[in-house]
C-alpha positions as CSV (number, residue, x, y, z in Angstrom):
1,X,0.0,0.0,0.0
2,X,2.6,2.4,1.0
3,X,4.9,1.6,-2.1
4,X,1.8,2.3,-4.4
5,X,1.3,5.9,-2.7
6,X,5.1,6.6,-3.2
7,X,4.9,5.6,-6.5
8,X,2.0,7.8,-7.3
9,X,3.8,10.5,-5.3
10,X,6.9,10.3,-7.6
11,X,4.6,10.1,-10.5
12,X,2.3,13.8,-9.5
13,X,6.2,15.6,-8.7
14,X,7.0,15.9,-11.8
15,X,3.6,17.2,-12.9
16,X,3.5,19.9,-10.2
17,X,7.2,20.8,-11.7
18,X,6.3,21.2,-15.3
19,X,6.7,25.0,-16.2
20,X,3.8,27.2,-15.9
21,X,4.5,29.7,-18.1
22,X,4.2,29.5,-21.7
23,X,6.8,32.1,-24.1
24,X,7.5,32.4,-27.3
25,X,10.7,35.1,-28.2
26,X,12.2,36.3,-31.5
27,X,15.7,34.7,-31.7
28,X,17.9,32.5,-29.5
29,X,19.8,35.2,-27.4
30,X,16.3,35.8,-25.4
31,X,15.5,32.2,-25.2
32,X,18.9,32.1,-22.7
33,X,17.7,35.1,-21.3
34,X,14.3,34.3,-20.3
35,X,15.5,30.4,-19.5
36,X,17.8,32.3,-16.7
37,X,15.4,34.4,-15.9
38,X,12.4,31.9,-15.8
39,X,14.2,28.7,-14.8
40,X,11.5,25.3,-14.5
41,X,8.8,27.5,-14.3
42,X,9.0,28.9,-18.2
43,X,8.7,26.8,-21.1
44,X,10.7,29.1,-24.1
45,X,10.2,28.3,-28.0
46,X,11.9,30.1,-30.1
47,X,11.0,31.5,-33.4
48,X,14.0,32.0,-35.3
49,X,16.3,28.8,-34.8
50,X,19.8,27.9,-35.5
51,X,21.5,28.8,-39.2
52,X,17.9,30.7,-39.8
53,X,17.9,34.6,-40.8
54,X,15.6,36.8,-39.0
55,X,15.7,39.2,-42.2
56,X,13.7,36.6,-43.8
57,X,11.9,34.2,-41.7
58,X,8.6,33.3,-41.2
59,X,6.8,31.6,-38.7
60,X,5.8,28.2,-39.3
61,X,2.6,26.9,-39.3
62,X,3.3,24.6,-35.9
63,X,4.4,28.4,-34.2
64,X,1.5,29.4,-34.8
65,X,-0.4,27.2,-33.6
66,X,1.9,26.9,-30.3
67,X,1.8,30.8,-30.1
68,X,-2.2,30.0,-29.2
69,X,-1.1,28.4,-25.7
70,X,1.4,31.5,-24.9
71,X,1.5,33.8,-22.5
72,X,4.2,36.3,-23.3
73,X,5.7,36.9,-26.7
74,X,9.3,38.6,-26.4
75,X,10.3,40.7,-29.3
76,X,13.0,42.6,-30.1
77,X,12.5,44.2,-33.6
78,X,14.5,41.9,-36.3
79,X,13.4,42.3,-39.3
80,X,10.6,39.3,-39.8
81,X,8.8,40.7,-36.9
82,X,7.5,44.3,-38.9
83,X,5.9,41.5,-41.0
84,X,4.4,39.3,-38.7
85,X,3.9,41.3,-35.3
86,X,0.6,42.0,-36.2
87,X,-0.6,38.1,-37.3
88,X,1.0,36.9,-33.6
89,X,-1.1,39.4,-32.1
90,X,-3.8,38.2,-34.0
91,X,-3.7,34.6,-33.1
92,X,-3.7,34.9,-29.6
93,X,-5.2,38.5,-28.6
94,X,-4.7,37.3,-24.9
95,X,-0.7,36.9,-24.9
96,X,1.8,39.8,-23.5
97,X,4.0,41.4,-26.3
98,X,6.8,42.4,-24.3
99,X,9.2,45.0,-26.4
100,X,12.8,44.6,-25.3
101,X,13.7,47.6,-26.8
102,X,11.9,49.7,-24.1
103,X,14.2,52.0,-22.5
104,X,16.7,51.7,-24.5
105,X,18.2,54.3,-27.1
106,X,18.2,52.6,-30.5
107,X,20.8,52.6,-33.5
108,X,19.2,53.4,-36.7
109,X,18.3,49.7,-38.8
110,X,19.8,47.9,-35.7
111,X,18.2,45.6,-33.3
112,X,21.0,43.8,-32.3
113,X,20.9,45.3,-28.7
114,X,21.8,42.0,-26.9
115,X,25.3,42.0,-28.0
116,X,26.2,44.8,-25.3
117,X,25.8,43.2,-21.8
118,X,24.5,46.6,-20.3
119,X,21.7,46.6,-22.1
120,X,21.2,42.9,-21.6
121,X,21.2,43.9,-17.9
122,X,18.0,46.3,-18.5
123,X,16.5,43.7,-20.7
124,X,16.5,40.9,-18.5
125,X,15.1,43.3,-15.9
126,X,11.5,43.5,-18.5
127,X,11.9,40.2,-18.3
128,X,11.5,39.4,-14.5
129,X,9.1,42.2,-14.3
130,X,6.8,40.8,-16.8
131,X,7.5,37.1,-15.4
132,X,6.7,38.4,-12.1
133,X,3.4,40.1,-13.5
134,X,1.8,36.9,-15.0
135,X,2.9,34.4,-12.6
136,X,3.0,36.3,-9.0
137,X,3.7,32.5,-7.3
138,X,7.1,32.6,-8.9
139,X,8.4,36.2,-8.0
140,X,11.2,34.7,-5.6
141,X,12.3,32.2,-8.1
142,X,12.5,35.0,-10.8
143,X,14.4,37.2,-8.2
144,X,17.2,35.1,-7.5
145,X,17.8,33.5,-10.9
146,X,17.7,37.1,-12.1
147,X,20.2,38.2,-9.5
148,X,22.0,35.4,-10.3
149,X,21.9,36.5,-14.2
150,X,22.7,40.2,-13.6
151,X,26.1,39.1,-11.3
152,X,26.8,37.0,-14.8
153,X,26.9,39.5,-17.0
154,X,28.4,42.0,-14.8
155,X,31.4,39.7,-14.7
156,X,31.1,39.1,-18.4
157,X,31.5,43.0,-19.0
158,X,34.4,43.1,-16.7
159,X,35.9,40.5,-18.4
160,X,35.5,41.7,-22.1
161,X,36.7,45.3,-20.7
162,X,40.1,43.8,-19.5
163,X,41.0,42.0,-22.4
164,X,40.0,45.0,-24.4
165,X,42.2,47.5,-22.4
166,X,45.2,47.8,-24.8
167,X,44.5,46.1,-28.1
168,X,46.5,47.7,-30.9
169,X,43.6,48.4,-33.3
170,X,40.0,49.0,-32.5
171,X,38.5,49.0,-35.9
172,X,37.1,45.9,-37.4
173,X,34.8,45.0,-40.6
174,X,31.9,43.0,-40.6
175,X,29.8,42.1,-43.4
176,X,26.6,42.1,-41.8
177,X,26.3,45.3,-39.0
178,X,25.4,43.4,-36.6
179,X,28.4,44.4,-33.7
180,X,27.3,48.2,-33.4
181,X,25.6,48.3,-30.0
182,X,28.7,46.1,-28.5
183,X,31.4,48.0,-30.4
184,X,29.9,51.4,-28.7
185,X,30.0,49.7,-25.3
186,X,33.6,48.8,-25.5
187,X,35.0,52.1,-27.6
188,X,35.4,50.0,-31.2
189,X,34.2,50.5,-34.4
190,X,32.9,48.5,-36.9
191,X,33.0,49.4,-40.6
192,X,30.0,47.1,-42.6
193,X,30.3,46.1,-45.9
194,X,26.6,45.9,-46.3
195,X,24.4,48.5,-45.3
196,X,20.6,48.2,-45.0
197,X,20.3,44.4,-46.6
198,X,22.0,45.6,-49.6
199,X,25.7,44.6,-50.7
200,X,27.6,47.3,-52.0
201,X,28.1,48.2,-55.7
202,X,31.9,48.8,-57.1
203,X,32.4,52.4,-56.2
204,X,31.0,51.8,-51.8
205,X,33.6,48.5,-52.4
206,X,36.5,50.9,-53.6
207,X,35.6,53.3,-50.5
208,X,35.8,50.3,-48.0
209,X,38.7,49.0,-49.0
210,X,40.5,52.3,-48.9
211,X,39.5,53.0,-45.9
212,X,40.2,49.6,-44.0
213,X,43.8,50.0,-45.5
214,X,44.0,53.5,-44.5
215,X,42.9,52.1,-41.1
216,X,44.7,49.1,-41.2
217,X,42.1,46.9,-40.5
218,X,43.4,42.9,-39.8
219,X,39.8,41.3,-39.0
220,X,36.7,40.9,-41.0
221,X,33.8,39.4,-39.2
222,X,30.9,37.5,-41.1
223,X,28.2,35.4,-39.7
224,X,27.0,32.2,-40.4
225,X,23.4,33.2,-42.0
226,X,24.9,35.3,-44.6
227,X,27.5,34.5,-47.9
228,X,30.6,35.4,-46.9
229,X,32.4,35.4,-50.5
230,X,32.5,39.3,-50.9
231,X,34.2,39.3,-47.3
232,X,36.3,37.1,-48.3
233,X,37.3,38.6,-51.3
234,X,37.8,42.0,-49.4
235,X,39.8,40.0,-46.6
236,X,42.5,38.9,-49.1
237,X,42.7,42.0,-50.5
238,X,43.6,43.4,-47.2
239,X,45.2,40.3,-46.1
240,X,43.5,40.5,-43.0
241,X,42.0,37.3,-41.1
242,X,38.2,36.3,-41.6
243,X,36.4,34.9,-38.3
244,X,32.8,33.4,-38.3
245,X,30.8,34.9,-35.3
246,X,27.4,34.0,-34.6
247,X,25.0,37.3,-33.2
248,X,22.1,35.0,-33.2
249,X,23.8,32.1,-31.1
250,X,21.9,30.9,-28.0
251,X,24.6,30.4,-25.4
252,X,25.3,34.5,-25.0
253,X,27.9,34.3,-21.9
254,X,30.4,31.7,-23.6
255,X,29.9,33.6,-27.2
256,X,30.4,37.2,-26.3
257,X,33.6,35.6,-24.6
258,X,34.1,33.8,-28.0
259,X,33.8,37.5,-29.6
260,X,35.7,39.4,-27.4
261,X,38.6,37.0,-28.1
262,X,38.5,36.8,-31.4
263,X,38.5,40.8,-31.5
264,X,41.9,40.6,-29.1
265,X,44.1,39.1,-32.1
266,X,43.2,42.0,-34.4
């Protein structure tokens, strides 16, 4: 008798564990933010997933349907969401849209905001708020594992500004401009070969390439969801070194490390 109520006990825990919060966000970055945030008690799906573009995505039709159980939808304003915003409203009038651009100054065409930790400190602070909002039994638990969060990515920026003290050049390309908000932060600059989805025609190329000579630029940074053979082209003409970093990639702390040391061996 009492082995069958043990049993049944061990079979109801993990029931009473499941998450109670359903989210949907944008692109992967937030789905580690919200995990930290949220711990067991949020379930995260992600709309844009790995190798995917958010300059052209769209949902799919199993999204959709799972956007019907949500309760919060994160966004962040990549480019698929000016399309779709209003159809995910749509589907689910009842779900939080949570912006996690508000209160923070934007770059023009850039929504990249996560790749500064500062501003990943004020985002994950919507987060907890509106966490704390739709599930009130879980305000302690979002506390702490925010604390816990914020302490992370206090170190992280730290850490990045130490190994970015005394580097002997501070300007780097990219092909896509997605390392603005985190060149600002840490007193870089990023020169982008494309500008505003559009690759650049032979006399911007000419211009680029004088100026990363005149600048004596060593690193060109491309990302995996975009053709790098233009960068490549403009890396051997500089003979500088081309690196493959990843905006978009879920684990943030271990790849903004991953960035900041790449940017070390300009």
């Amino acid at each position: 008798m009492y082995k069958r109520i043990i049993v049944a006990v061990l079979l109801i825990f993990p029931m009473l564990a499941m998450a109670e919060v359903n989210v949907f966000v944008s692109v992967l970055p937030l789905k580690y933010f919200v995990a930290r945030v949220g711990g067991d008690r949020v379930d995260v799906q992600v709309m844009v997933g790995p190798g995917q573009s958010p300059e052209t995505y769209a949902p799919t039709p199993k999204q959709m349907q799972q956007l019907t159980h949500s309760k919060i939808y994160y966004r962040v304003g990549v480019p698929f969401e000016s399309a779709w915003i209003n159809k995910i409203e749509a589907i689910n009038p009842q779900m939080q849209i949570v912006d996690l651009r508000n209160g923070i100054t934007m770059r023009k065409s850039d929504p990249h905001i996560w790749t500064d930790p500062i501003l990943v400190m004020k985002m994950v602070g919507t987060i907890k708020d509106s966490l704390e909002k739709i599930d009130p039994d879980g305000k302690k638990v979002y506390a702490k594992n925010y604390a816990n969060f914020i302490q992370d990515l206090k170190n992280l920026d730290k850490n990045i500004k130490a190994k970015l003290k005394n580097i002997p050049s501070r300007t780097f390309l990219v092909f896509h401009p997605a390392w603005g908000y985190f060149a600002a932060q840490y007193g870089l600059q990023q020169i982008a070969i494309e500008k505003e989805g559009k690759e650049p025609g032979p006399k911007d190329l000419a211009r680029i390439i004088s100026l990363a000579k005149q600048k004596g630029i060593k690193l060109v940074i491309v990302q995996p969801q975009f053709s790098k053979s233009q960068a490549q082209m403009i890396a051997n003409v500089l003979s500088a070194k081309i690196v493959v970093l990843d905006p978009l990639a879920e684990d943030y702390l271990n790849n903004m490390q991953k960035v900041c040391q790449s940017i070390t061996k300009i």
